[in-house]
N, C-alpha and C positions, 0 to 999 in steps of 0.2 A: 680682735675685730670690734669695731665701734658700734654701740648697739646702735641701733634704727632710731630715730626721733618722728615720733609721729605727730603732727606739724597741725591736723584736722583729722576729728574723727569720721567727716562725710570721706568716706572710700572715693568717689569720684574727684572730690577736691584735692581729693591726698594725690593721686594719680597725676589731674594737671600742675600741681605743683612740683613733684617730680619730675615733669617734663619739664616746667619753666625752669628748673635750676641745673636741669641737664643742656640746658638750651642759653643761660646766661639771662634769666629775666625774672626781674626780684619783683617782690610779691611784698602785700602789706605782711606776709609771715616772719619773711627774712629783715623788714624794717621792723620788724617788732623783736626780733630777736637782737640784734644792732644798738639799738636805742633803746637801752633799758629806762625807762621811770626814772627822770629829776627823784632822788631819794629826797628832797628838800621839799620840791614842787608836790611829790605825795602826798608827804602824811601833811599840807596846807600850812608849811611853814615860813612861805615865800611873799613877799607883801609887797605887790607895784602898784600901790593906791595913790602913791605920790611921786614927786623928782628929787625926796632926798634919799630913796632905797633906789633901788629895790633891798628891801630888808630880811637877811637871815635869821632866823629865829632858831638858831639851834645848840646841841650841846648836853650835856649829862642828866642839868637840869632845868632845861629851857622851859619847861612848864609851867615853871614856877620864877626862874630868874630871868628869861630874856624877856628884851625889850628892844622895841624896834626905836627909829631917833624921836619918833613921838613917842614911844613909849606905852604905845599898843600892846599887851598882852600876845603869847600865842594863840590861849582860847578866841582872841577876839579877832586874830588876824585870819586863823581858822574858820571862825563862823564866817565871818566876811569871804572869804573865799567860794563857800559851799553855796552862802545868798547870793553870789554873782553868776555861781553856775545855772544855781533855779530861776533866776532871771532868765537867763538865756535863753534855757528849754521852753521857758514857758513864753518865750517871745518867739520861739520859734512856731511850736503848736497856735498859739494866739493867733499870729501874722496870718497861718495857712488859714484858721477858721474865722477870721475876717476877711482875706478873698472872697471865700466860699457863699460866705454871707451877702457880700453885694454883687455874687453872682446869682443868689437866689432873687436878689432884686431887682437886677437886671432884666431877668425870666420876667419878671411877674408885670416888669413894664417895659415887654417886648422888644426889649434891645439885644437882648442873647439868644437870637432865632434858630440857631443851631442847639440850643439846651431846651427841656420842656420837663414839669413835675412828671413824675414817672409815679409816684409812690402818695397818691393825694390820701389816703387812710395816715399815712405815716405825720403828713403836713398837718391834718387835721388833730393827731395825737400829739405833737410837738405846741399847735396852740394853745390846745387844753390845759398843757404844762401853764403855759403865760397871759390863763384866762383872757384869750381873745378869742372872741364869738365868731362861729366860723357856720353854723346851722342856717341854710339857703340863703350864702353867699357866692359870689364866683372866687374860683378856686385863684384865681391871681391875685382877687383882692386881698385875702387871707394870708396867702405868702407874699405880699409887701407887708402887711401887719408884722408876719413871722419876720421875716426879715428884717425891718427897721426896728422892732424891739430887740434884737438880738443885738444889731449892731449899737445900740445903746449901752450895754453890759463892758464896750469896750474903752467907751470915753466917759463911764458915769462920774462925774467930781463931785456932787453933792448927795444927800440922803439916800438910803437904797443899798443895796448886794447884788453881785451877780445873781440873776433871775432864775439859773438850772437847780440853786442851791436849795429852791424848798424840792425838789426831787428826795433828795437824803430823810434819809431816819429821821423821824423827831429828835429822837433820843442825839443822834448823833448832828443835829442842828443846836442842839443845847449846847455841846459841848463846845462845839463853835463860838458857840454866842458867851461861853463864860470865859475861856482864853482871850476874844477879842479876834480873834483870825477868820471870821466871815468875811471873805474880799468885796471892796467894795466897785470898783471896775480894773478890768483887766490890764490895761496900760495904765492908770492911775498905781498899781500894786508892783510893776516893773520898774517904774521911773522911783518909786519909792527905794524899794529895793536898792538901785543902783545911787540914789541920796544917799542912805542910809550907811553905804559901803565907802562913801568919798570918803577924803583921811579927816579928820577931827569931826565926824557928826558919830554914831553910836558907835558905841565900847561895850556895853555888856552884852556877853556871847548869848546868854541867853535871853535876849530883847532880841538880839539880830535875829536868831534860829526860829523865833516866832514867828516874826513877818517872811522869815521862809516858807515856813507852812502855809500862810496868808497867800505868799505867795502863788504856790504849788497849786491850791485850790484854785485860782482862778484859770489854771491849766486845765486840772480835773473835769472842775464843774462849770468853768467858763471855756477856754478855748478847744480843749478835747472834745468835751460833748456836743457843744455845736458845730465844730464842724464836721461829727459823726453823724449825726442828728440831716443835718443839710444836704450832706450827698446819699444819705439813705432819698431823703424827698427826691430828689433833683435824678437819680438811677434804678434807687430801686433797697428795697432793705433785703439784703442776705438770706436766701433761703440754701439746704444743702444742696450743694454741686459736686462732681465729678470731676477730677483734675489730673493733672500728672506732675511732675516735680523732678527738680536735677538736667545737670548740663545735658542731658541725652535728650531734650523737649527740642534743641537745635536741628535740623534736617539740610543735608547736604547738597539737597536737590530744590531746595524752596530759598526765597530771601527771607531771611531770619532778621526780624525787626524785634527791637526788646525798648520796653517803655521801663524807665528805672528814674526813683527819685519819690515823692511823697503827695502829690495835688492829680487827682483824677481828672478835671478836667482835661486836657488835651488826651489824654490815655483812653478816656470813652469813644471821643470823637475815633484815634485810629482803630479801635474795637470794630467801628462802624464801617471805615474808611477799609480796612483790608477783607472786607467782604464784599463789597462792593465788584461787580462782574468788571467794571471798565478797570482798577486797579489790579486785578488778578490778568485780565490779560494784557494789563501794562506789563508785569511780571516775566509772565509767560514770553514776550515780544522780547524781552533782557534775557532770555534762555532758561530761567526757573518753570519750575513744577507749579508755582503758585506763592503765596505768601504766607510765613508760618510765624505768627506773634506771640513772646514772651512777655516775661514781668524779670522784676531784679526787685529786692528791700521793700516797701511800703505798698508802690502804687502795682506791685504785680499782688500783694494783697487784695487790693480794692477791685481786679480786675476780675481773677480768680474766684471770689466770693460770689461776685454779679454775674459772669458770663464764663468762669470753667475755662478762661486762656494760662494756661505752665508757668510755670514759676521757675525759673534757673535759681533761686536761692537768696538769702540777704548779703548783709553789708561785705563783708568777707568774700564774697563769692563772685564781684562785680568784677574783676579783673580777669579773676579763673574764666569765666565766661567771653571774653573778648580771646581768653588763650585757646577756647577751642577751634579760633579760626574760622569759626562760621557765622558770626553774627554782621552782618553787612552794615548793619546803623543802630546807635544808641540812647536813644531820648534823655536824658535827664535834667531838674527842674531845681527842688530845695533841697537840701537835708538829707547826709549820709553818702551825697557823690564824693569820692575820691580823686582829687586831680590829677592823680595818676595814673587813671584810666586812658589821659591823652596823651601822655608820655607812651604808653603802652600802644597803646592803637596806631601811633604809627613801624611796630614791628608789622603790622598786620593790615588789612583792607579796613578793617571797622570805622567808620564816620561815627563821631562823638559830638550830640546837638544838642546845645545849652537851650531854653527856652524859656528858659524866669528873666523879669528885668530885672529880680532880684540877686540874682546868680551868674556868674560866668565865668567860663575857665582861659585861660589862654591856651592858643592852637586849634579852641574847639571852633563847630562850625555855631551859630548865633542866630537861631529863629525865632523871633522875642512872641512867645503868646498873647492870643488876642482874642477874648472872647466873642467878640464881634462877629468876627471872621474866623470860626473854629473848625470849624469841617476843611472848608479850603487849606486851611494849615498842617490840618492830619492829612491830608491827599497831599502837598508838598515833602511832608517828612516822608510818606510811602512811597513815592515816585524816587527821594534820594535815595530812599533803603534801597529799592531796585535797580537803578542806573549803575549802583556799586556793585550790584552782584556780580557782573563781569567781572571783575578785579580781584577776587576772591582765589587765592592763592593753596595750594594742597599742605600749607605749613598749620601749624596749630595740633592740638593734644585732640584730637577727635574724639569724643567720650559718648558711649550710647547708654550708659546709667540712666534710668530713672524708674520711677516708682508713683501708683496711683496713690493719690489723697482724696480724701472730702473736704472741702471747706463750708463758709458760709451758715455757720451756728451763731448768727447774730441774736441778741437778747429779746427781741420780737417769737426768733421762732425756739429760743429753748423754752418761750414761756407756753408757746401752741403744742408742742413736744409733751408739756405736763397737765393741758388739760383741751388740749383743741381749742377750737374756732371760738364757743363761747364760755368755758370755764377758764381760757389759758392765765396760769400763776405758776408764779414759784414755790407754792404750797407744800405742794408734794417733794421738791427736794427738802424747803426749810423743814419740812415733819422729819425726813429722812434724818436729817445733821443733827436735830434737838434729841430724836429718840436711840443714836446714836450705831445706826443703819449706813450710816454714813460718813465717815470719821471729816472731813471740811470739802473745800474744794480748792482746788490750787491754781492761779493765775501765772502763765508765765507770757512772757512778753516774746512776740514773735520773732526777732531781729536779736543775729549776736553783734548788735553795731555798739560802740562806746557811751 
């Protein structure tokens, strides 16, 4: 007898996946089993920098004897490889905290009437960072200030660094400063990167791997941080919440709307939108109990930490979730959708709605965001999640798993955690970890995405 292949250690994922392949409906699990890893494409042996390769770099002692038709190195065709990934990411994260940023400036000069600062302590801590005088000012003036400096960090071409960087250590500002990898703006340090990678400009792997780091940083302390930083302002910063987690957050009896994808704006406004008395008994009028809203990957994060709405899980899980057959419609924006969600959703009722102009799937439905007009576009996505409830079919792996969480330990409130309102620091742990009460702390990243 063939032993069991256990595919995910979440017990409920395990389960709808058993159902989908007793059912004939493949899963990113079965695609990953199928399509093993280019062994080439892997270990970064593969080089399409030009149109006289694509170039294989392989063999017993490719390390040291191959050479591509310019005659690239592996080490070099490898570092090249890894700097075009870190480009990526970091143009990814960047892209989202440069929206964010001239959504915060929108706010502050009243074009985003649907958005308002929630978190003006947080605005005024964020200036302080970039010594701008915020003491008996009006609060929009300040966050245009925040705003227009930040979005400077992204085009800066002359003297200067990204602006989050004096946040870091001295110590570890130094080290910075002697390598040469303080970024100096954010899109300046990606368009570099990808120079840098064309074919005949750097060869030595460890030049290249430098400005990787250069680059990463502008991720770190330029594009991650602000636009952490911004939707703390603009919702609210993190305090703990009470939540619940796994496909069982689905109800059989309500339209099940799930926000999935990475950029909180539209996701707040439906926060707001499905409480709303006229939307529930829009609901109600389509035969639901009411409207019952999840997360999926990042922005069920964001949603979670601020306002306690379920999380059905990350990247991996986005499919399992349209297979329980109850999710009526599915928001998603940038980063980590699967286009296979739409191939899927038509076994099933689910509505799949693209809503980045940066993003789109084909077969999905196309509601381009618009800050302008942000509330009325959450009330259109909630009226479709409803209209489809009708159509909701008894097929699908029905799963009632789940389980309470806490979220919402943002770095504001572990610091009130160690000393309150007015001592709050990290003292009390750094003492614990020095005198060795504490053996480190361990960061792990939320998301099993790639």
């Amino acid at each position: 007898m063939t032993e069991k292949k256990i595919k995910s250690a979440n017990e409920a994922a395990e389960k709808i996946i058993e159902w989908g392949e007793a059912h004939d409906m493949v899963t990113c699990f079965e695609r990953a089993e199928k399509l093993k890893p280019c062994p080439i494409g892997a270990s970064g042996a593969c080089c399409k920098a030009c149109h006289m390769g694509p170039c294989r770099l392989v063999g017993k002692n490719a390390e040291e004897a191959a050479r591509g038709v310019c005659g690239a190195t592996l080490a070099t065709v490898a570092a090249r490889n890894l700097l075009r990934m870190i480009a990526a990411g970091s143009a990814a994260h960047s892209d989202h905290a440069r929206g964010m940023a001239y959504t915060l400036l929108a706010v502050a000069n009243g074009e985003a009437k649907d958005f308002r600062i929630t978190d003006v302590k947080k605005l005024y801590r964020v200036a302080g960072y970039l010594d701008i005088e915020f003491e008996g000012r009006e609060v929009n003036d300040v966050a245009r200030d925040v705003a227009t400096r930040l979005i400077e960090d992204f085009g800066r071409q002359g003297t200067g660094h990204v602006n989050f960087l004096s946040r870091a250590p001295e110590k570890t500002q130094k080290r910075w400063e002697k390598w040469g990898i303080k970024p100096r703006g954010v899109d300046r340090e990606i368009v570099e990167a990808m120079h840098r990678t064309c074919i005949g400009v750097d060869h030595d792997p460890d030049h290249i791997l430098l400005h990787g780091l250069r680059t990463a940083l502008t991720d770190g302390w330029g594009g991650s941080m602000i636009s952490t930083d911004i939707t703390d302002i603009l919702f609210g910063t993190p305090a703990p919440v009470k939540a619940e987690a796994s496909f069982g957050i689905f109800e059989e009896n309500m339209v099940n709307l799930v926000v999935h994808g990475h950029e909180p704006l539209l996701a707040e406004m439906i926060v707001a939108a499905v409480s709303e008395s006229g939307m529930v008994e829009y609901a109600k009028s389509k035969g639901a109990g009411g409207i019952n809203l999840g997360g999926m990957c990042c922005t069920a994060n964001e949603v979670l930490m601020r306002h306690g709405i379920p999380t059905a899980g990350g990247f991996t899980n986005q499919e399992l979730g349209i297979m329980t057959g109850l999710v009526d419609a599915i928001t998603v924006d940038v980063q980590c959708i699967m286009p296979a969600i739409v191939e899927l959703s038509k076994k099933f009722h689910t509505k799949v709605i693209t809503t980045s102009e940066k993003a789109m799937i084909p077969g999905a439905i196309h509601m381009e965001f618009d800050e302008e007009r942000a509330m009325e576009m959450a009330r259109d996505v909630v009226r479709l999640a409803c209209d489809n409830f009708p159509n909701r079919t008894t097929g699908g792996s029905h799963i009632t798993d789940k389980f309470p969480v806490i979220g919402g330990f943002s770095h504001e409130y572990i610091e009130y955690m160690q000393g309150g309102s007015w001592r709050a620091s990290f003292r009390p742990l750094n003492d614990a970890i020095m005198a060795g009460r504490i053996r480190g702390v361990v960061g792990l990243a939320g998301c099993d995405n790639p």
